[in-house]
C-alpha positions in Angstrom: 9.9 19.7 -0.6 7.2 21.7 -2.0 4.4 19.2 -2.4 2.1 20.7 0.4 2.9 24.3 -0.1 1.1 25.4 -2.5 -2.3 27.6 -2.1 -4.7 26.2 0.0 -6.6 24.6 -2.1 -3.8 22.6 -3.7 -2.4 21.7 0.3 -6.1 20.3 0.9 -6.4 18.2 -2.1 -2.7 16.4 -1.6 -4.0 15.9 1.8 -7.3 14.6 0.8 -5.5 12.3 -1.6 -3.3 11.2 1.1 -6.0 10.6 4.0 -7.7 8.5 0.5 -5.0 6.4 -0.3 -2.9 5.9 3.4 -5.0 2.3 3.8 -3.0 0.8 0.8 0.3 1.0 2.8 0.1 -1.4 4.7 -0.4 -4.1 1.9 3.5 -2.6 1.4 4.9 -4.8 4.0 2.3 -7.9 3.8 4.3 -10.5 2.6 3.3 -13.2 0.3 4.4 -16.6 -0.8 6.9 -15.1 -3.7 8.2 -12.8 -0.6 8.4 -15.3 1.7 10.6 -17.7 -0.8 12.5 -14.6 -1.6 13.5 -14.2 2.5 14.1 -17.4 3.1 16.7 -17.9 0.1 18.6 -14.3 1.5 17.5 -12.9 -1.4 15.2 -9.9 0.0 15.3 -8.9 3.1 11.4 -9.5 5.2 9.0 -7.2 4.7 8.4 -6.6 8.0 11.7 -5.5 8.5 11.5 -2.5 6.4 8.6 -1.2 7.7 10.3 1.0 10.4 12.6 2.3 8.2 10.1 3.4 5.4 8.1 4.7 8.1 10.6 7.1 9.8 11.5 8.1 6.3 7.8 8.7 5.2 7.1 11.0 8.4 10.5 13.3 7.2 9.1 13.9 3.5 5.4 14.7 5.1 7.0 17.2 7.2 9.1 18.8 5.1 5.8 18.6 2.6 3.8 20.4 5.4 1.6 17.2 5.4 -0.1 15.3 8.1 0.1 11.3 8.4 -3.0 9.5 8.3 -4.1 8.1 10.7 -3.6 4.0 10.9 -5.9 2.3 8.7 -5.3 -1.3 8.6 -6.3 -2.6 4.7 -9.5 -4.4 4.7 -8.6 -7.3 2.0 -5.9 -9.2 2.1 -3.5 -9.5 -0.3 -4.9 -12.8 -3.1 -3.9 -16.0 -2.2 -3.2 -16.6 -6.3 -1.4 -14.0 -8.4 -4.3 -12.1 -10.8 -4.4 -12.7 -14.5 -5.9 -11.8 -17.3 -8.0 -15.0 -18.1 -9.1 -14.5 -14.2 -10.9 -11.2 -14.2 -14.0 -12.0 -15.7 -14.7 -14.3 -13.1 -14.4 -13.1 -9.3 -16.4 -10.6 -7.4 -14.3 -8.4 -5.9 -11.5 -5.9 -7.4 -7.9 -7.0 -6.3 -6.0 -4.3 -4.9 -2.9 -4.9 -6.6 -4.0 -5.1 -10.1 -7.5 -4.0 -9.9 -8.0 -7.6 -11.1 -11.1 -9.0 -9.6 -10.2 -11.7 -6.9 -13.1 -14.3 -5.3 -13.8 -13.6 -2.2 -13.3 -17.0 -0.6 -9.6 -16.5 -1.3 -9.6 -14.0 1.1 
């Protein structure tokens, strides 16, 4: 995998990007109430349960990408306790981190 080998200057800003965006991964494995129906009915497996495996798999590609792992950065916001729509956005103060939707902050 070449992603990290590049000059320098392209190595640094794929790491920069990297260290930028590491804090959204954990919203990967936070389940919510479509997720938890979804385990519950053995239709996908828990989240939480697939964290491991991503995780070992994630730290392969950095390595063969020459990359470094961020460092843990657990996500600030949790994930909306509604789903985001269109006819929503206009009216809540913060941006939701799934669809850049803004979410109210008392959902939180």
């Amino acid at each position: 995998m070449r992603l990290g080998d590049g000059t320098q200057e392209s190595h640094d800003r794929v790491q920069g990007a990297l260290d930028s965006l590491w804090r959204f991964t954990a919203e990967l494995f936070a389940a919510d109430d479509v997720d938890e129906r979804m385990e519950a009915a053995a239709i996908a497996p828990a989240l939480m349960e697939l964290a491991p495996r991503w995780s070992a798999r994630i730290d392969e590609d950095l390595r063969a990408a020459t990359l470094k792992r961020p460092a843990a950065q657990p996500y600030p916001l949790a994930r909306p306790a509604r789903r985001c729509t269109p006819s929503t956005w206009g009216t809540c103060s913060r941006k939701c981190s799934i669809c850049s939707a803004p979410i109210r902050a008392s959902r939180w």
